[in-house]
Steps between C-alpha positions, in 0.01 A plus 500: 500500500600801315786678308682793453673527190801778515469648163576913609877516372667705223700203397783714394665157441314408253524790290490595181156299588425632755497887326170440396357191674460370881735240580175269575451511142833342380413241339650123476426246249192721433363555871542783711678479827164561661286283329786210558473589880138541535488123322722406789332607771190330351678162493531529903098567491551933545252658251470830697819735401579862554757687318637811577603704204675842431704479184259517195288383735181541245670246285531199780111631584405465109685147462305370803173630402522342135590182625235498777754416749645233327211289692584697870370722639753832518476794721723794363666699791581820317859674587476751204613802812797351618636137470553384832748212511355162611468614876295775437277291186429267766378724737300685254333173401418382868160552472435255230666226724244568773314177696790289341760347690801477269566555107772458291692814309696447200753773304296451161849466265626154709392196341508202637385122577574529884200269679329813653236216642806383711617830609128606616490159649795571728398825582134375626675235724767744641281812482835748487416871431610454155687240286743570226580285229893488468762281298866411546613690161769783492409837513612808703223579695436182823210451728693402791326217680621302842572130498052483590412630257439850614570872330771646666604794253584565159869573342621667168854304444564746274501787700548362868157653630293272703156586665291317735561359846834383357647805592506355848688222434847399568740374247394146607128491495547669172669225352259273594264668270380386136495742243187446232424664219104628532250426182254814538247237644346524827228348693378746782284525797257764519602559865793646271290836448479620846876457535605703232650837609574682178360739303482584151777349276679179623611155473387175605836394601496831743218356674630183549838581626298750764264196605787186491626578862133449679300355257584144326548537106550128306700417177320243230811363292425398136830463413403238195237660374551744222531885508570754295477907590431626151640824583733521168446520156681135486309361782238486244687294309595226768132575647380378131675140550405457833125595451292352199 
């Protein structure tokens, strides 16, 4: 199986940092986001990574070639034009997924001990067009998912706005649904590529939520494993007692 490692963003969180440096290159307890992720994805047996870049992108390109991969192999995907969201990096990296039947696509700054094994697992056995690991925590923006498992939608609770084939729900079916919070982790089919209608710059999520209605999209919940989106200055900090 193979990877895609999300690693394209300004990470205008992460700033002053992030002035001068790629967000993949924030480093905790004296690895880089993307070395600690490619390390990951070697525990579940994935050696062959591609990572799209855009933001001092020859600096990601340098730290991979001086440390040989880290032991993978790692394809560079090379958004330097435009950065194209995670939609449109996927779909500029479909080619290197070619003759395989899923992969696994990670946003390079969340760490975490999740079993991807498991999640893969459940994906082979239920062979859903993709599968998205998700927890119970709090945040604002919910994957909406029916009492089966199923995407239904996704809802900001901050502002109201919901998307997805929740919009044709009633006020009942809607309370039916769970909200969970998603970890930037997905495991996808590749029959994904030949359903994706947009062009240019877009989300993953905008995919899904124009897929959910015909086509079945899973949940993986990891709930008690550990996460952290090291989006923040001080998520570095917590990251640094989490992660040895």
């Amino acid at each position: 199986m193979k990877a895609l490692l999300l690693a394209a963003g300004l990470g205008t969180r992460l700033q002053p940092f992030t002035l001068h440096h790629p967000k993949a290159l924030a480093m905790v307890n004296g690895k880089t986001l993307l070395q600690r992720n490619v390390e990951y994805l070697q525990q579940q047996g994935i050696r062959d990574v591609i990572v799209n870049v855009h933001h001092f992108a020859n600096q990601i390109i340098d730290a991979v070639n001086e440390n040989k991969g880290w032991g993978s192999t790692i394809t560079i995907s090379d958004e330097t034009d435009a950065v194209l969201e995670t939609g449109g990096g996927l779909k500029k990296a479909a080619w290197y997924f070619e003759g395989e039947e899923s992969f696994v696509v990670m946003n390079v700054d969340m760490l975490t001990d999740m079993p991807l094994s498991k999640m893969i697992a459940q994906h082979q056995s239920n062979q859903p067009l993709a599968t998205l690991a998700i927890t119970d925590r709090v945040s604002s923006r919910y994957f909406l998912f029916n009492t089966t498992n199923q995407l239904c939608g996704w809802r900001n609770t901050a502002t109201k706005e919901e998307k997805g084939a929740v919009l044709g729900y009633d006020a009942i079916q809607k309370q039916a649904l769970q909200q969970k919070a998603f970890s930037g982790i997905h495991v996808i089919n590749t029959k994904l590529f030949n359903r994706i209608q947009q062009q240019g710059k877009f989300s993953l999520v905008d995919v899904y939520m124009s897929l959910c209605a015909d086509y079945t999209i899973e949940g993986f919940n990891h709930s008690d494993s550990l996460l952290i989106d090291v989006g923040k200055p001080e998520s570095i900090i917590k990251a640094e007692t989490l992660f040895k």
